[in-house]
KELUMMI-53039 format. One record per residue (C-alpha): residue number from 1; x, y, z. Coordinates in steps of 0.2 Angstrom, whole numbers, padded with zeros to 4 digits, always signed. Layout:
% residues N
<lose><i>NUM</i><u>X</u><v>Y</v><w>Z</w></lose>
...
This chain:
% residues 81
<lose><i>1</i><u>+0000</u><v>+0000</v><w>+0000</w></lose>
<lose><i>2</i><u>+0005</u><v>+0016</v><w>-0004</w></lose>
<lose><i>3</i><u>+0004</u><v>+0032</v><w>+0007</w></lose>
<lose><i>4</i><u>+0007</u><v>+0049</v><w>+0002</w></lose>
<lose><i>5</i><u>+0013</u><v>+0060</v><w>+0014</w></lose>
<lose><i>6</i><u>-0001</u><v>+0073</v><w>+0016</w></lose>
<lose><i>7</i><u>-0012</u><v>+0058</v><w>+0018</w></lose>
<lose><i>8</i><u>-0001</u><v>+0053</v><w>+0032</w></lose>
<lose><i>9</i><u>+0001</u><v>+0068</v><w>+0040</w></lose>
<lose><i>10</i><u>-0017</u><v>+0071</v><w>+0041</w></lose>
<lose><i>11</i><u>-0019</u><v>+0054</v><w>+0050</w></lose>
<lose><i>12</i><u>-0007</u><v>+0058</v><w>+0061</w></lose>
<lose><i>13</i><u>-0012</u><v>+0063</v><w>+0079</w></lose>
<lose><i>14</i><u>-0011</u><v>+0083</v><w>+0081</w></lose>
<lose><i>15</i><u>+0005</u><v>+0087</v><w>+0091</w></lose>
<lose><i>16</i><u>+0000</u><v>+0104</v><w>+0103</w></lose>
<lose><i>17</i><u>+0017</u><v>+0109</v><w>+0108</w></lose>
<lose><i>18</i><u>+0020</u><v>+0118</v><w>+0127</w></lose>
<lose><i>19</i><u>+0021</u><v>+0137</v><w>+0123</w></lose>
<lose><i>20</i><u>+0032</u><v>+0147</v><w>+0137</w></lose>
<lose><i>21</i><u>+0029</u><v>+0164</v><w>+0141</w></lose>
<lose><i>22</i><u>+0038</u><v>+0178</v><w>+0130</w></lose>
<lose><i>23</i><u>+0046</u><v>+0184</v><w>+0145</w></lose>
<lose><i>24</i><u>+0058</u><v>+0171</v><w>+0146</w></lose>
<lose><i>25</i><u>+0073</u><v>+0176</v><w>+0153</w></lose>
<lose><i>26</i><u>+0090</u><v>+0177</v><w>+0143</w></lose>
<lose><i>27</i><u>+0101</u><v>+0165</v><w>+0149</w></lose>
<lose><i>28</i><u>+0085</u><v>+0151</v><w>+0152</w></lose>
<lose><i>29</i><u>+0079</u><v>+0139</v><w>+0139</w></lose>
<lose><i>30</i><u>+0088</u><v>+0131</v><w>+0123</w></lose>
<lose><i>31</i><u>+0093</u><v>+0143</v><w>+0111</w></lose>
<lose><i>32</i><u>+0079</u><v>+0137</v><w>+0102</w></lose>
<lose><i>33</i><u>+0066</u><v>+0141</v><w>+0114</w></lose>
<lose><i>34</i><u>+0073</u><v>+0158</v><w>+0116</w></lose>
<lose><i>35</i><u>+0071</u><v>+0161</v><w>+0099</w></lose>
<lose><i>36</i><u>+0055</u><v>+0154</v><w>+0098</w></lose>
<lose><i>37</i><u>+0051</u><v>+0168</v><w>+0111</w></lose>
<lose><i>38</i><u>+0056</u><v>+0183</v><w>+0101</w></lose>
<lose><i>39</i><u>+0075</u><v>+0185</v><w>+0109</w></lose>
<lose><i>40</i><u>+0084</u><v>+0191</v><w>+0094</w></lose>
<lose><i>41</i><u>+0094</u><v>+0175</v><w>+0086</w></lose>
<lose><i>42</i><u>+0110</u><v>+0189</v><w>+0086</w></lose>
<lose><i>43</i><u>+0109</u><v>+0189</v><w>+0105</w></lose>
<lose><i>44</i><u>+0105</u><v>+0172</v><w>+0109</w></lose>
<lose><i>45</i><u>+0122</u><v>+0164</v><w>+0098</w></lose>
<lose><i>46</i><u>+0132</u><v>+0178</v><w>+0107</w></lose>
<lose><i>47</i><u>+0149</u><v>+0174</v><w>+0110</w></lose>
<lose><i>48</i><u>+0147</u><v>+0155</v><w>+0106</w></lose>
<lose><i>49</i><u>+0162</u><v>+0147</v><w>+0098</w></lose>
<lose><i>50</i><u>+0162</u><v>+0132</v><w>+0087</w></lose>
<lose><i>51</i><u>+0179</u><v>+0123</v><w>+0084</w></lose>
<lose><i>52</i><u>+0172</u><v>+0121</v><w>+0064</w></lose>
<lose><i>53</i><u>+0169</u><v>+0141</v><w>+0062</w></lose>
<lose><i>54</i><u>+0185</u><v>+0143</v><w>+0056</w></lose>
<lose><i>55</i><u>+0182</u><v>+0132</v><w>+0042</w></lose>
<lose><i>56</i><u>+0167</u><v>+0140</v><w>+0034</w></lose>
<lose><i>57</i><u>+0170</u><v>+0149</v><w>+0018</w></lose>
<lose><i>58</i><u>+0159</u><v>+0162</v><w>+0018</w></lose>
<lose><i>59</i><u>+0160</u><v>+0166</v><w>+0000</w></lose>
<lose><i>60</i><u>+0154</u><v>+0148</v><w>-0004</w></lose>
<lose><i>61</i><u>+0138</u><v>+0152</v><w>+0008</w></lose>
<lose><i>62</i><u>+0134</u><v>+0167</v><w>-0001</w></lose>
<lose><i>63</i><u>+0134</u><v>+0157</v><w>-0017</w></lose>
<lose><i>64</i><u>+0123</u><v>+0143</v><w>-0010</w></lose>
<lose><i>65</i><u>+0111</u><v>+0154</v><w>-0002</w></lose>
<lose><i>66</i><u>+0110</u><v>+0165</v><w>-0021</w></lose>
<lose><i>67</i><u>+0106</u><v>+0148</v><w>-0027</w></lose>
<lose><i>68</i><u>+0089</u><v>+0146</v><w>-0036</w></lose>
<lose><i>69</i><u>+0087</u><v>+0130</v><w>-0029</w></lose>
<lose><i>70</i><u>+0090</u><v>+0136</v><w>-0009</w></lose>
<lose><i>71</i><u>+0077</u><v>+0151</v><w>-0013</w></lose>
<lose><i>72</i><u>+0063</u><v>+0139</v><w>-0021</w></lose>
<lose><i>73</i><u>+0069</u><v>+0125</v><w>-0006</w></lose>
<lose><i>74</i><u>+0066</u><v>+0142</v><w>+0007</w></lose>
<lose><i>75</i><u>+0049</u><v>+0150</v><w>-0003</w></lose>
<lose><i>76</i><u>+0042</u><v>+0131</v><w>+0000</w></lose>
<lose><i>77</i><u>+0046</u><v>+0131</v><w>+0019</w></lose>
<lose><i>78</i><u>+0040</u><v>+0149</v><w>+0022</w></lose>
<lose><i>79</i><u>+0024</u><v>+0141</v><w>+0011</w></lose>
<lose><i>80</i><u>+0019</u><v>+0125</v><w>+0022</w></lose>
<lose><i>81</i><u>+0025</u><v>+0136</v><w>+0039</w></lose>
């Protein structure tokens, strides 16, 4: 049998996730959860280090983000959000 994934997706049992209160305070939380909240993503990362951030090349990001594909990949996430 075969499924498609909307079909799926419908079946499947609604998830209500726990919603904290946007005053939660800096420092408390994931990042994610802090972002979640409205804490600006610049501030949450702060002075965090990764050992691979030396490695990126940031000319090779701004290519793959000017990419058709990446802006098609983001226009159908901003879509099914």
């Amino acid at each position: 049998m075969i499924t498609s994934i909307s079909t799926t997706a419908q079946a499947a049992p609604t998830f209500v996730p726990t919603v904290f209160d946007n005053t939660l305070p800096s420092g408390m939380g994931t990042p994610l959860d802090r972002i979640r909240c409205g804490e600006p993503v610049a501030r949450v990362y702060r002075d965090e280090t990764r050992p691979w951030w030396g490695l990126v090349d940031e000319d090779r990001v701004y290519e793959a983000i000017a990419d058709d594909r990446f802006r098609s990949f983001v226009r159908l996430v901003v879509a099914t959000a």
